[in-house]
N, CA, C and O atoms as a MOPAC input file, in Angstrom:
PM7 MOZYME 1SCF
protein

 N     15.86600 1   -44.89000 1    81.97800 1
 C     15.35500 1   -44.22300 1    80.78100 1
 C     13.83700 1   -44.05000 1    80.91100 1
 O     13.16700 1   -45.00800 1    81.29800 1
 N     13.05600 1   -42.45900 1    80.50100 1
 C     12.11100 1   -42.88800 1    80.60400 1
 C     11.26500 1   -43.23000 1    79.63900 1
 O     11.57500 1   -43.20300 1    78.44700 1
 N     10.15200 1   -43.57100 1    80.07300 1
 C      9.07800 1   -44.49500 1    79.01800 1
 C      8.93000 1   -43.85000 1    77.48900 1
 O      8.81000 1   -42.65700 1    77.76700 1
 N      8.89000 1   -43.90800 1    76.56500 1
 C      8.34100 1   -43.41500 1    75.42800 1
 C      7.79300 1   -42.65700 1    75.48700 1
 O      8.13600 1   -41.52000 1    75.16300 1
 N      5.72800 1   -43.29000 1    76.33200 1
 C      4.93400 1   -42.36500 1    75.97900 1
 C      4.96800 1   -40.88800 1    76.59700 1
 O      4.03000 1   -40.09600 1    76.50800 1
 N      5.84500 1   -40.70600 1    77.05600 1
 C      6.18600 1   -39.90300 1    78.14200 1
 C      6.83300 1   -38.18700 1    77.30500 1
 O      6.88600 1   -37.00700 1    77.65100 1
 N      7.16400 1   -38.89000 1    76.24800 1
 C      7.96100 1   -37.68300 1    75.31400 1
 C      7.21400 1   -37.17500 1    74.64900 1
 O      6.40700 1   -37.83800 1    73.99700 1
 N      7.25700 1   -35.70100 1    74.60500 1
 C      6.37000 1   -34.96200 1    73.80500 1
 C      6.57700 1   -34.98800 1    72.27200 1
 O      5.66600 1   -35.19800 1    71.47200 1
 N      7.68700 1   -34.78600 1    71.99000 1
 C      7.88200 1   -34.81700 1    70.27700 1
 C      7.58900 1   -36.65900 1    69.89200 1
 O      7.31200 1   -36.93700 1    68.72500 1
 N      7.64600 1   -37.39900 1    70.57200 1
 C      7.48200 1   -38.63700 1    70.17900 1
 C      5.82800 1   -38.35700 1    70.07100 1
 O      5.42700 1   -38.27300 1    68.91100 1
 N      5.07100 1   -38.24100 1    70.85700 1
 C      3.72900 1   -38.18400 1    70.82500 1
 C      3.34400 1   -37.57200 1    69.84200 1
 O      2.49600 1   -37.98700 1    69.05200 1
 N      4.09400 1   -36.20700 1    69.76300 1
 C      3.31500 1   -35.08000 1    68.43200 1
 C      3.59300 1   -35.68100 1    67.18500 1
 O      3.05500 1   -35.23000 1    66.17400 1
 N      4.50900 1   -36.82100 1    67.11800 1
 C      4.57800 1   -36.81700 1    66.16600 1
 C      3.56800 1   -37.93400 1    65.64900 1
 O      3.02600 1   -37.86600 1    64.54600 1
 N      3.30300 1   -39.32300 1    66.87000 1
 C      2.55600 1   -39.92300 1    66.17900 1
 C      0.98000 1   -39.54100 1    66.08600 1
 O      0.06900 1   -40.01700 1    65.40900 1
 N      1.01700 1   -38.67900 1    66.86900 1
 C     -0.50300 1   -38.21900 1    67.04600 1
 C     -0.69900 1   -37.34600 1    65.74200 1
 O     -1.63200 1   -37.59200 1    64.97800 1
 N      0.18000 1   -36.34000 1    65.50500 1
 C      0.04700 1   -35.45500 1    64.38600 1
 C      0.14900 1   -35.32500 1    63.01800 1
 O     -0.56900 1   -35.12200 1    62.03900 1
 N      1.67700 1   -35.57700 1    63.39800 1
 C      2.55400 1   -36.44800 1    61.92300 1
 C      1.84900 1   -37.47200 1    61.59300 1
 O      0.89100 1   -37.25400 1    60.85100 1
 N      2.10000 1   -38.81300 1    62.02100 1
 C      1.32600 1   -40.06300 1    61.67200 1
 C     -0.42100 1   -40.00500 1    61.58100 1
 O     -1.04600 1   -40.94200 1    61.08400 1
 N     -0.88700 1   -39.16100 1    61.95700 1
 C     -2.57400 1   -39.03800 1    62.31500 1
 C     -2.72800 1   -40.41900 1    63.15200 1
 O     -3.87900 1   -40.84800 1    63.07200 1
 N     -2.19200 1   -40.91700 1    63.63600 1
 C     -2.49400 1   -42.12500 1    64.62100 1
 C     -3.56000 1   -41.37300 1    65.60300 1
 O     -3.39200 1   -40.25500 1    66.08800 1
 N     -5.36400 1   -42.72700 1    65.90700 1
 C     -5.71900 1   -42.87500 1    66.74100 1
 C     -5.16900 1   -42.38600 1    68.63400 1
 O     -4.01500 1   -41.97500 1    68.75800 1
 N     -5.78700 1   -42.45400 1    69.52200 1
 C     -5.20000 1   -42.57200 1    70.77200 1
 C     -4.35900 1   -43.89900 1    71.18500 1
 O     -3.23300 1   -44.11100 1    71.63300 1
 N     -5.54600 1   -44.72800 1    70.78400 1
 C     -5.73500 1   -46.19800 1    71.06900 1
 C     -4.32400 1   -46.70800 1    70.01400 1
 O     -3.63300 1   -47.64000 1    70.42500 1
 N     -4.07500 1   -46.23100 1    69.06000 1
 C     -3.03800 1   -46.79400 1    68.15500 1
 C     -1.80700 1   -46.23700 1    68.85800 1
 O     -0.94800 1   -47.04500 1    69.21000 1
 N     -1.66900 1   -45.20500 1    69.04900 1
 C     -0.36100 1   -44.44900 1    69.63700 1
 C     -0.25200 1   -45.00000 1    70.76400 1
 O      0.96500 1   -44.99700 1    70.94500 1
 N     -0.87900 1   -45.62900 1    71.93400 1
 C     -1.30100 1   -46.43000 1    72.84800 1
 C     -0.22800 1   -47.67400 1    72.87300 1
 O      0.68900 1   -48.09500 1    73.57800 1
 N     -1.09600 1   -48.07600 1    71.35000 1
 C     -0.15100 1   -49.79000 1    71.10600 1
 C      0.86800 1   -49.69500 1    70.41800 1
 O      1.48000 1   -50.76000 1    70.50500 1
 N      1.59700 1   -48.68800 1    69.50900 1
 C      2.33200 1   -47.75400 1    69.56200 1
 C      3.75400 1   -48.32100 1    70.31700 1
 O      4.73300 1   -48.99500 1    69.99800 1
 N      3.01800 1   -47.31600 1    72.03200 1
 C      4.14800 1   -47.25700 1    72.57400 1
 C      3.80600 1   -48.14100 1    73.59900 1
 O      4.34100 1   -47.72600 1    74.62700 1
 N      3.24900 1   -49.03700 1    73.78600 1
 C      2.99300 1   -50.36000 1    74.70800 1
 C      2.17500 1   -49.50000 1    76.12600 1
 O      2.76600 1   -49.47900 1    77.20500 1
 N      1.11500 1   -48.98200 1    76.01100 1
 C      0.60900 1   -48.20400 1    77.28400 1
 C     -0.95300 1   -47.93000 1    77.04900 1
 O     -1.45200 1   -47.74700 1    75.93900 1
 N     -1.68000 1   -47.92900 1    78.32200 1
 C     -3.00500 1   -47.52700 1    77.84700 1
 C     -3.10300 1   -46.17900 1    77.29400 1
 O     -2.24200 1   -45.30000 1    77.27100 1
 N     -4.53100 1   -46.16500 1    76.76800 1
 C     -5.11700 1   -44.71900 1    75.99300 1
 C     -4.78300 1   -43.44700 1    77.19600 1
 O     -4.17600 1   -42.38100 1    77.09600 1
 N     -5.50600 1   -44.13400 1    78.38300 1
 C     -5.40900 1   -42.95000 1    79.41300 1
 C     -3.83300 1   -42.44500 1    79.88000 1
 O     -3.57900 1   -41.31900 1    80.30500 1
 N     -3.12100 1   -43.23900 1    79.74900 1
 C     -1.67100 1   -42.51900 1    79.69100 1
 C     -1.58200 1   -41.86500 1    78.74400 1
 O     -0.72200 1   -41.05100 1    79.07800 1
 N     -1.90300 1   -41.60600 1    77.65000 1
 C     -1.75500 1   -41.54900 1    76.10100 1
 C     -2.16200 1   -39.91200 1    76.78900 1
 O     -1.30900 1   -39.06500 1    77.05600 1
 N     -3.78000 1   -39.72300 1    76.99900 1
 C     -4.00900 1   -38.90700 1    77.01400 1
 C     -3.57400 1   -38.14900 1    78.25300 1
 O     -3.51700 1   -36.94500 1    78.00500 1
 N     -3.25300 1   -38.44000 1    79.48100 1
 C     -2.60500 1   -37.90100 1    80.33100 1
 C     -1.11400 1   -37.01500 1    80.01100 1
 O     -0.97100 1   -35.85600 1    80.39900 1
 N     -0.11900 1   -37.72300 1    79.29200 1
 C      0.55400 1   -37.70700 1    78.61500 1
 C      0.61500 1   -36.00700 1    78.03400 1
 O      1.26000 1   -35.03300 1    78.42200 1
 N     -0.68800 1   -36.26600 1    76.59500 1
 C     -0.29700 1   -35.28300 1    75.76100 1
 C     -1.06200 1   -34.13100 1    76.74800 1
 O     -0.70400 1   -33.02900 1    76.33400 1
 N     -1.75600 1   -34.02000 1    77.61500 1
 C     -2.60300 1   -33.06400 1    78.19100 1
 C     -1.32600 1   -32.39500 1    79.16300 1
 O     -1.19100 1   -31.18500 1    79.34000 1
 N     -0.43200 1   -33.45100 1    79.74700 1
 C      0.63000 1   -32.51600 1    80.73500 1
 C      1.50000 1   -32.01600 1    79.52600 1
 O      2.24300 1   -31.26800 1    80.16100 1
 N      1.84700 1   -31.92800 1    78.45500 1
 C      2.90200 1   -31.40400 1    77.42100 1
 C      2.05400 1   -30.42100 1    76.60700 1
 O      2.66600 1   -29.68500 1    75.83400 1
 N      0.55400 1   -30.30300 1    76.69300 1
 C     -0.00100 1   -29.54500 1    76.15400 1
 C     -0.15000 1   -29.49200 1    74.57500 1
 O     -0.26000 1   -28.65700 1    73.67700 1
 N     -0.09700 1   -30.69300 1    74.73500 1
 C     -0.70500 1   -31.15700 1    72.96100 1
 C     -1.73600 1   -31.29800 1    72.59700 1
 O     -2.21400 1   -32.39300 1    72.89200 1
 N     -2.25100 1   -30.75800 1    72.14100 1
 C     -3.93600 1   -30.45800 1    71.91900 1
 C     -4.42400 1   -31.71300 1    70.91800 1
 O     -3.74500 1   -32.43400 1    70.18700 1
 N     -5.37100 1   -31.70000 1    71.08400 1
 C     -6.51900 1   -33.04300 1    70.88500 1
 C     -7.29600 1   -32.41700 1    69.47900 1
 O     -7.76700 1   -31.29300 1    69.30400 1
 N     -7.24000 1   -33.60500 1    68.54200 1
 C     -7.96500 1   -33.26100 1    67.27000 1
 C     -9.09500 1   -32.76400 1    67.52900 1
 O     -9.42900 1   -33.07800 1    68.67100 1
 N     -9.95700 1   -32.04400 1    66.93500 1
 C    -11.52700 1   -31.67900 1    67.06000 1
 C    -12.33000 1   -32.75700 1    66.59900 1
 O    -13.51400 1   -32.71700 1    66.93500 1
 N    -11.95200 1   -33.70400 1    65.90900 1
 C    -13.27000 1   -34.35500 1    65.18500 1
 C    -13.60100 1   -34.32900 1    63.65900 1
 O    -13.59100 1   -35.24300 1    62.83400 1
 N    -13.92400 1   -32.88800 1    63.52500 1
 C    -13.77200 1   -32.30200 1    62.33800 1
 C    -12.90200 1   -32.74700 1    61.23200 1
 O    -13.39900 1   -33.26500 1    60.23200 1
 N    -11.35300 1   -32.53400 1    61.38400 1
 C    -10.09800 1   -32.83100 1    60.91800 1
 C     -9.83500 1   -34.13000 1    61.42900 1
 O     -8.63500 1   -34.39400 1    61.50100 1
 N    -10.41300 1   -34.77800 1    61.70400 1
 C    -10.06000 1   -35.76300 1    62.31800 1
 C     -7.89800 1   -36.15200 1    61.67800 1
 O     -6.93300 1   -36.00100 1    62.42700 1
 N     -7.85200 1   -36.45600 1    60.71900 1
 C     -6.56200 1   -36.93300 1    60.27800 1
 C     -5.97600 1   -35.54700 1    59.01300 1
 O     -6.13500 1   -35.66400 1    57.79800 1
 N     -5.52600 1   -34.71700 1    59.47200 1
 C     -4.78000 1   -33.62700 1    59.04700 1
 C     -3.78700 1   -34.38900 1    57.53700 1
 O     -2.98700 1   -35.31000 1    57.37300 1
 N     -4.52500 1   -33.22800 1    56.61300 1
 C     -3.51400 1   -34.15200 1    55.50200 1
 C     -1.74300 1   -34.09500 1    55.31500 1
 O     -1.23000 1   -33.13400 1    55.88800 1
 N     -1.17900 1   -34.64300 1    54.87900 1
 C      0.31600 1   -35.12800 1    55.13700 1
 C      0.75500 1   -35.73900 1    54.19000 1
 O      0.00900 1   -36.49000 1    53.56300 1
 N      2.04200 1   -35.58200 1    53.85200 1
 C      3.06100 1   -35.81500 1    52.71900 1
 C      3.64000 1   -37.58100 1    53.33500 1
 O      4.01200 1   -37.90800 1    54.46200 1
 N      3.56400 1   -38.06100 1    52.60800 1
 C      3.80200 1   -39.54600 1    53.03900 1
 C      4.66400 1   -40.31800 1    51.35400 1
 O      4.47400 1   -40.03500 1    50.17200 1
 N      5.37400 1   -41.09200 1    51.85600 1
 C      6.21000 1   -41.81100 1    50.75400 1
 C      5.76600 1   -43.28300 1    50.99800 1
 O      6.00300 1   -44.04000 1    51.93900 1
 N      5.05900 1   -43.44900 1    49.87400 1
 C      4.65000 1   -45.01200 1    49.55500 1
 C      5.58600 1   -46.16900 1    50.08000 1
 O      6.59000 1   -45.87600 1    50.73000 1
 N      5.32400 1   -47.23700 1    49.85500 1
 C      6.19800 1   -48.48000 1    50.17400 1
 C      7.27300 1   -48.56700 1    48.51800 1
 O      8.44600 1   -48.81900 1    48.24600 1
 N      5.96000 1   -48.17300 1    47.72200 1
 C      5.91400 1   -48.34700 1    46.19300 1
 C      7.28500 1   -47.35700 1    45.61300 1
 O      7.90400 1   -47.58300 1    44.57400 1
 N      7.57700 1   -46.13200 1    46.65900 1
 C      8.71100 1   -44.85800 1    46.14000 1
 C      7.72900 1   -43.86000 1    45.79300 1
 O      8.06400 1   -42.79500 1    45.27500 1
 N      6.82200 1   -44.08300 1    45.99100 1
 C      5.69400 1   -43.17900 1    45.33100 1
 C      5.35300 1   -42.20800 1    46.32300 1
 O      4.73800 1   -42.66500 1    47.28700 1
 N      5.68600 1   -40.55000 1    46.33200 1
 C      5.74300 1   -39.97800 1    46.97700 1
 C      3.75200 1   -39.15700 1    47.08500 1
 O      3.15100 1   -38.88700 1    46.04500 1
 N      3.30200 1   -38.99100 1    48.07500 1
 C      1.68800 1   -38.60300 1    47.98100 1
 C      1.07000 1   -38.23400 1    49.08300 1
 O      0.98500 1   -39.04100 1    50.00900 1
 N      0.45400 1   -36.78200 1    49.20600 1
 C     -0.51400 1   -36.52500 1    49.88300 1
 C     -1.49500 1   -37.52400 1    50.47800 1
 O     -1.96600 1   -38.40600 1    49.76000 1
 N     -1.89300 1   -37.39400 1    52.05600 1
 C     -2.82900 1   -38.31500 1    52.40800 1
 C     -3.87600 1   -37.54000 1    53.33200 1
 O     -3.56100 1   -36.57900 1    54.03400 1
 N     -4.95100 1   -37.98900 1    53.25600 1
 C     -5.80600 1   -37.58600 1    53.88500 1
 C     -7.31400 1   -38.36900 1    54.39100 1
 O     -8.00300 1   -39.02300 1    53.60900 1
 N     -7.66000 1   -38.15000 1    55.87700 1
 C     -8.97800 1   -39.24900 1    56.13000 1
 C    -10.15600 1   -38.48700 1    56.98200 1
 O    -10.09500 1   -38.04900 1    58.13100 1
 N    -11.09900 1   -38.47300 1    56.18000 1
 C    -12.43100 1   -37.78600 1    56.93400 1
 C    -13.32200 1   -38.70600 1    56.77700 1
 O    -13.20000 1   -39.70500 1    56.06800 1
 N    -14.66100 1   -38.26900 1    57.72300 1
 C    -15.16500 1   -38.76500 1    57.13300 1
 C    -15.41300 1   -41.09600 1    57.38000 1
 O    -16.35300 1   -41.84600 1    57.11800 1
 N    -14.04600 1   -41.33200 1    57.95800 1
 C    -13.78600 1   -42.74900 1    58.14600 1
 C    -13.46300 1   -43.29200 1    56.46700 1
 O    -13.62300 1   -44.42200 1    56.00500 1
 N    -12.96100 1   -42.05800 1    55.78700 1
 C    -12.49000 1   -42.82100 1    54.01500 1
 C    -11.08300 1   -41.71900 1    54.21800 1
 O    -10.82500 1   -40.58200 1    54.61400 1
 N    -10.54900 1   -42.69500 1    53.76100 1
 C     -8.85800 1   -42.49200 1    53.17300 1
 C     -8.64900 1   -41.65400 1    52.04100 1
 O     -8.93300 1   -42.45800 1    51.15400 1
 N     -8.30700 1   -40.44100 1    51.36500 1
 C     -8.31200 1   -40.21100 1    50.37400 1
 C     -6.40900 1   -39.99100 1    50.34700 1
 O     -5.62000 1   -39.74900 1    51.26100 1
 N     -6.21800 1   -40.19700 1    48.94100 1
 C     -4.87000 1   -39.87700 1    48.57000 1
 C     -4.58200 1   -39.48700 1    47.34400 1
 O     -5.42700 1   -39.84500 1    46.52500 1
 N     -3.22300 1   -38.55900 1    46.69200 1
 C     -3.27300 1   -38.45100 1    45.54100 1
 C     -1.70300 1   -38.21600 1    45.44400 1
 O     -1.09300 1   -37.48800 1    46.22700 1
 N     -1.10900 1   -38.92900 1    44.37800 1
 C      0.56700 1   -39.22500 1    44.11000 1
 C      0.55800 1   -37.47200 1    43.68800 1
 O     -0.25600 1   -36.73900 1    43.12700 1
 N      1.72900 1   -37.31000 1    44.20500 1
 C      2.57300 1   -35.88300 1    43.90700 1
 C      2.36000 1   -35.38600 1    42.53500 1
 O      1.92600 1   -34.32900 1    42.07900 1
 N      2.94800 1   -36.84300 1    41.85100 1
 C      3.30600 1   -36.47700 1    40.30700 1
 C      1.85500 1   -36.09400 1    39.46800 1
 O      1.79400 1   -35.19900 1    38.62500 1
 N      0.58800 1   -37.04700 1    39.91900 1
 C     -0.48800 1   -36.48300 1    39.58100 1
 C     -0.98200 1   -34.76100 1    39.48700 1
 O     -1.44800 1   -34.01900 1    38.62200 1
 N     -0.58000 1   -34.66000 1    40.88600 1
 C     -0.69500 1   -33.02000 1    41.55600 1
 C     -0.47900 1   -32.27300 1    39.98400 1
 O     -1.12100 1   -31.65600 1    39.13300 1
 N      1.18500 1   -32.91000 1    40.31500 1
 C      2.09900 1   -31.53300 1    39.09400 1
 C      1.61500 1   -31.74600 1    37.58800 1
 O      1.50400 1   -30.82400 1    36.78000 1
 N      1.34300 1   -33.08600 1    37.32300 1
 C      0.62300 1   -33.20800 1    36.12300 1
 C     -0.51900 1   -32.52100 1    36.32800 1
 O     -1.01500 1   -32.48200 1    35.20200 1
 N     -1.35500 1   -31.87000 1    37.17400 1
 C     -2.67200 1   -31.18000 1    36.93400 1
 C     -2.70400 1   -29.85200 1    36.63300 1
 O     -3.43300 1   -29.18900 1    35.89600 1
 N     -1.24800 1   -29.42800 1    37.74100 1
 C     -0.80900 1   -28.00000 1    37.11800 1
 C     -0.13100 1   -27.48900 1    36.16400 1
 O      0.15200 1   -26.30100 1    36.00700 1
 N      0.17300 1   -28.49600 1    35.42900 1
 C      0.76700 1   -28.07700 1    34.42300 1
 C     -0.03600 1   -28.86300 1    32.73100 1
 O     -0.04000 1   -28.12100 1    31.74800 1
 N     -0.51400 1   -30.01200 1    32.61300 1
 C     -1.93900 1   -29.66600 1    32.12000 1
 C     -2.82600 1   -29.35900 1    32.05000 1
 O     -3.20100 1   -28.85800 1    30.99000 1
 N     -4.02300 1   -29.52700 1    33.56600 1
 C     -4.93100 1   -29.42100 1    33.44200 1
 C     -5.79100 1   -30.56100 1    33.84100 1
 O     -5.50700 1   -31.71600 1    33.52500 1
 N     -7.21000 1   -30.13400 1    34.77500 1
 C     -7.44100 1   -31.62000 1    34.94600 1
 C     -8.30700 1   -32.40300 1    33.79800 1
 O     -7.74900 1   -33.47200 1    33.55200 1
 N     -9.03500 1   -32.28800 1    33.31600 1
 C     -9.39600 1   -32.87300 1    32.09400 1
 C     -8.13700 1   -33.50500 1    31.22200 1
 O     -8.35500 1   -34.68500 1    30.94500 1
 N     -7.28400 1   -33.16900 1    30.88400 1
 C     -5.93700 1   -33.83400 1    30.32000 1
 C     -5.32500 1   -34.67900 1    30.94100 1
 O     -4.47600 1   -35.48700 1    30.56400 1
 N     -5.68200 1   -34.52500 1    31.73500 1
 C     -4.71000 1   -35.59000 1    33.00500 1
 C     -5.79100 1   -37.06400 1    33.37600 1
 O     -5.45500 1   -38.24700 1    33.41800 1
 N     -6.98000 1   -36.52400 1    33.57600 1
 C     -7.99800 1   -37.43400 1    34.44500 1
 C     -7.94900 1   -38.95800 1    33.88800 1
 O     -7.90100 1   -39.87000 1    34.71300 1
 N     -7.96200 1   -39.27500 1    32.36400 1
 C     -7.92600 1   -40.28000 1    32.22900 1
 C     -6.20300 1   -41.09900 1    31.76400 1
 O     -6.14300 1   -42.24400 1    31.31600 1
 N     -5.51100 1   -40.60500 1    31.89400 1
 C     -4.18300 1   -40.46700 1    31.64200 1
 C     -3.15300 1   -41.13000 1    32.65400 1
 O     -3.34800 1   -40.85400 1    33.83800 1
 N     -2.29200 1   -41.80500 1    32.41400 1
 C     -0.99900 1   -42.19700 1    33.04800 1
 C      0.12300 1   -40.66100 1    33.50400 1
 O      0.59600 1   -39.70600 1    32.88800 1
 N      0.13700 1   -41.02400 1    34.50800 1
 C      1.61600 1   -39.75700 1    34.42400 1
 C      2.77700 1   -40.42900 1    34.37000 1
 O      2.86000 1   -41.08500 1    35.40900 1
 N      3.48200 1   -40.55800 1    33.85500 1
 C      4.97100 1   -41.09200 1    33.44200 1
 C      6.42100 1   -40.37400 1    33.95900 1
 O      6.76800 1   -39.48800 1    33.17700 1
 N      7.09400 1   -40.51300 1    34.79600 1
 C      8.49900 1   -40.68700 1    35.23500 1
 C      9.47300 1   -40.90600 1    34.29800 1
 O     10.09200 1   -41.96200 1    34.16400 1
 N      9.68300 1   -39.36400 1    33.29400 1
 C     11.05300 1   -39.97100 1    32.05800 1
 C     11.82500 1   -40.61600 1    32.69300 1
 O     11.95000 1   -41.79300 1    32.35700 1
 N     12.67500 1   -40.07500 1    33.90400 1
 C     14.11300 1   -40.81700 1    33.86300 1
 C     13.74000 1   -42.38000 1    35.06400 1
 O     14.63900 1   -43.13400 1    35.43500 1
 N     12.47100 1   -42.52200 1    35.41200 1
 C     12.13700 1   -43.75900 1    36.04400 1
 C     12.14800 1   -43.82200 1    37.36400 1
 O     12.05600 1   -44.90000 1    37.95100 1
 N     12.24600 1   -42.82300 1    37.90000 1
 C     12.63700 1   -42.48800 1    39.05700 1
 C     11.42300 1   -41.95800 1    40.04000 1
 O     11.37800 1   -40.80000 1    40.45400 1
 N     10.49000 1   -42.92600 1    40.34000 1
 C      9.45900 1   -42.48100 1    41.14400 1
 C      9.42300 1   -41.39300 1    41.97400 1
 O      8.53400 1   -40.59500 1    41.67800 1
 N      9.98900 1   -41.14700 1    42.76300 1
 C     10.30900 1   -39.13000 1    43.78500 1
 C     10.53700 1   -38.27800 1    43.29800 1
 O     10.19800 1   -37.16300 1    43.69400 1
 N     11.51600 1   -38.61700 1    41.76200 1
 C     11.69600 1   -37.10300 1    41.34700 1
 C     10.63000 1   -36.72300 1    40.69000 1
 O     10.20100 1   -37.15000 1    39.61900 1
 N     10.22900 1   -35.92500 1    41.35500 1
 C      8.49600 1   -34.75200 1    40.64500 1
 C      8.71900 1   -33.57400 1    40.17100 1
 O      7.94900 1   -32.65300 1    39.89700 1
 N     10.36700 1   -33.73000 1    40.06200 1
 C     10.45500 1   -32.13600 1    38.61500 1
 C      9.56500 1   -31.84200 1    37.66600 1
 O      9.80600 1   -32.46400 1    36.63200 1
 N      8.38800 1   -30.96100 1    37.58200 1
 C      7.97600 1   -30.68500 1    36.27600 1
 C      8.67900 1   -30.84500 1    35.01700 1
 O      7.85800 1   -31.17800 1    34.16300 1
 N      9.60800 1   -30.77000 1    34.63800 1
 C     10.30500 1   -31.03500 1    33.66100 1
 C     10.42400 1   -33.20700 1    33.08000 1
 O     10.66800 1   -33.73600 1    31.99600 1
 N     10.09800 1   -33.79700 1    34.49400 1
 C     10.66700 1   -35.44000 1    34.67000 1
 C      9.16500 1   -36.13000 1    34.55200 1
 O      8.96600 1   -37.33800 1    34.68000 1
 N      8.15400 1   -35.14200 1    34.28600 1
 C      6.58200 1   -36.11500 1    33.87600 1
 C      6.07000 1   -35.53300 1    32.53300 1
 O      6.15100 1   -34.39500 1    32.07000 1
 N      5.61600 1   -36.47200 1    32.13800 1
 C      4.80100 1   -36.70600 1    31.23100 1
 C      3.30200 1   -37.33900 1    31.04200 1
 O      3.10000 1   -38.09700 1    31.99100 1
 N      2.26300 1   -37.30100 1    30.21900 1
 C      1.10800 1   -38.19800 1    30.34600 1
 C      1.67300 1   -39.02200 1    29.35000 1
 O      2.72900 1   -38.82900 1    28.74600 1
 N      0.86900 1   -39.96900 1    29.22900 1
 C      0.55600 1   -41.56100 1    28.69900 1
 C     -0.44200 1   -42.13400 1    28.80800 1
 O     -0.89000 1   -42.35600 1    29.93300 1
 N     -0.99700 1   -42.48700 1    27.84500 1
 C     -1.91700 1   -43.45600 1    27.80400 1
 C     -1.77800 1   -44.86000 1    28.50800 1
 O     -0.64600 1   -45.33200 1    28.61500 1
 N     -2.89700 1   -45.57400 1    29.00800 1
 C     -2.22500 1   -46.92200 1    30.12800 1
 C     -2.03700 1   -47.64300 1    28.89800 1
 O     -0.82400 1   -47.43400 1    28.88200 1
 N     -2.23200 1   -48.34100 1    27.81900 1
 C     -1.18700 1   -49.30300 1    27.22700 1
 C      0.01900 1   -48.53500 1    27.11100 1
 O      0.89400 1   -48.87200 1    27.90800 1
 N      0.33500 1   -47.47500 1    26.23500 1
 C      1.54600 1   -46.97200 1    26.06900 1
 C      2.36600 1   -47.13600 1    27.11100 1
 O      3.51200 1   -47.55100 1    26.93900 1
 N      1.86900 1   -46.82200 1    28.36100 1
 C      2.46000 1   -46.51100 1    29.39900 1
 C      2.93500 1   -48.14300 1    30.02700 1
 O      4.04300 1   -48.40900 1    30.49300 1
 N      1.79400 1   -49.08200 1    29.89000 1
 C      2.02000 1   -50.39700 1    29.93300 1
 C      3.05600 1   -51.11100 1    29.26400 1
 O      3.77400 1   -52.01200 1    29.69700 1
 N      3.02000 1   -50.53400 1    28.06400 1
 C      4.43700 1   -51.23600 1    27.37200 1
 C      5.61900 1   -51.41400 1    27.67100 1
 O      6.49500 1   -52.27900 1    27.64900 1
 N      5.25900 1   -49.38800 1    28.23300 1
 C      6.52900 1   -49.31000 1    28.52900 1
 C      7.49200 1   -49.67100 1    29.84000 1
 O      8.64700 1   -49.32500 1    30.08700 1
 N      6.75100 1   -50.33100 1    30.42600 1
 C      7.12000 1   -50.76300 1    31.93300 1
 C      6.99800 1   -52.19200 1    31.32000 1
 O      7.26800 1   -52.86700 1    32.31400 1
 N      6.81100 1   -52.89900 1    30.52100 1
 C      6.76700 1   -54.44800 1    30.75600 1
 C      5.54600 1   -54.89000 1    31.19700 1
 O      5.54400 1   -56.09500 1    31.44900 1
 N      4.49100 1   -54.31000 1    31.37900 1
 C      3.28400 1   -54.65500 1    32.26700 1
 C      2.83200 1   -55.76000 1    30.80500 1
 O      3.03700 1   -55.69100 1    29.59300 1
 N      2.15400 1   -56.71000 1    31.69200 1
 C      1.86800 1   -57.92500 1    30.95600 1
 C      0.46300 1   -57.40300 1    30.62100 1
 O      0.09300 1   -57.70800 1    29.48700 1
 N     -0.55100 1   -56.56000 1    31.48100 1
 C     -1.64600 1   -56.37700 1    31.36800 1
 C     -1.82600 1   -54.56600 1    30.90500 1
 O     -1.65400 1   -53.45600 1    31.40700 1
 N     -2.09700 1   -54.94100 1    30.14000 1
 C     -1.24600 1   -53.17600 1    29.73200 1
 C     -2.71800 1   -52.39500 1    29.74400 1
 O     -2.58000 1   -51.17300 1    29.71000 1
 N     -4.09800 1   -52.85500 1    29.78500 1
 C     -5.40400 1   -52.24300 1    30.93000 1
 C     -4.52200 1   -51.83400 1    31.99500 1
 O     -4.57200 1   -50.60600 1    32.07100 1
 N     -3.81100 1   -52.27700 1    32.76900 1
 C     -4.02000 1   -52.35400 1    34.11400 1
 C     -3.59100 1   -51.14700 1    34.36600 1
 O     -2.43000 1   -51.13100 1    33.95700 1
 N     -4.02800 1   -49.47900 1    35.08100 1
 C     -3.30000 1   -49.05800 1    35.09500 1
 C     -3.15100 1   -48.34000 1    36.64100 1
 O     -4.14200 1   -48.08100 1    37.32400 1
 N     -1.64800 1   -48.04300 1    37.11100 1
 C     -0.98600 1   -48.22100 1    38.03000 1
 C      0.31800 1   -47.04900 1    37.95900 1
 O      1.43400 1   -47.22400 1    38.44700 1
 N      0.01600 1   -46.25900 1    37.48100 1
 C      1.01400 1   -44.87300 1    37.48200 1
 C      1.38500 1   -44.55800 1    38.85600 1
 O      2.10700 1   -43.59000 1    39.09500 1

């Protein structure tokens, strides 16, 4: 069988998909960087610019929480789906200080129709949150 790093869709994906480092895709797939890059250069997978360093990407939380990700810069930025659709369909001023709420509880489903805003106690209550400041939409 051959090696991992050796496969092109395995590579594109952690290089692209995942935004993984060289050095991470590396340890990854148990191999140095310079295979890494040998690798994607014979399959003709082109090399980030710098610029873009980490291409933004649809990623599903640990949490169920489905969200855009993105890293420039050496800072992480991210923003939950449901936020998104709460912006387009209120507005961001309506939204900014606001909970977005999941009627049927169901963190992924991001039907416009399945969010709502909330205030963080309201929204605290309504989850059981002991600290109903705390907020965590």
């Amino acid at each position: 069988m051959e090696p991992e790093y050796r496969d092109a869709d395995r590579l594109r994906e952690l290089y692209w998909d995942e935004g993984m480092s060289l050095s991470e895709v590396a340890d990854t797939l148990s191999c140095s960087t310079s295979s890494i890059r040998k690798w994607m250069k014979h399959h003709d997978i082109p090399r980030r610019d710098g610029k873009d360093k980490y291409p933004p990407r649809f990623h599903t939380h640990v949490s169920g929480y489905e969200r855009w990700r993105h890293k420039t810069g050496g800072k992480r930025h991210s923003v939950r789906v449901h936020r998104l659709l709460a912006v387009a369909k209120y507005g961001f001023d309506p939204v900014k200080d606001m909970d977005v709420h999941h009627k049927n509880g169901v963190k992924w489903d991001n039907r416009i129709e399945n969010i709502e805003l909330m205030d963080s106690v309201e929204h605290g209550k309504l989850h059981g949150r002991k600290n109903f400041e705390a907020k965590s939409d």
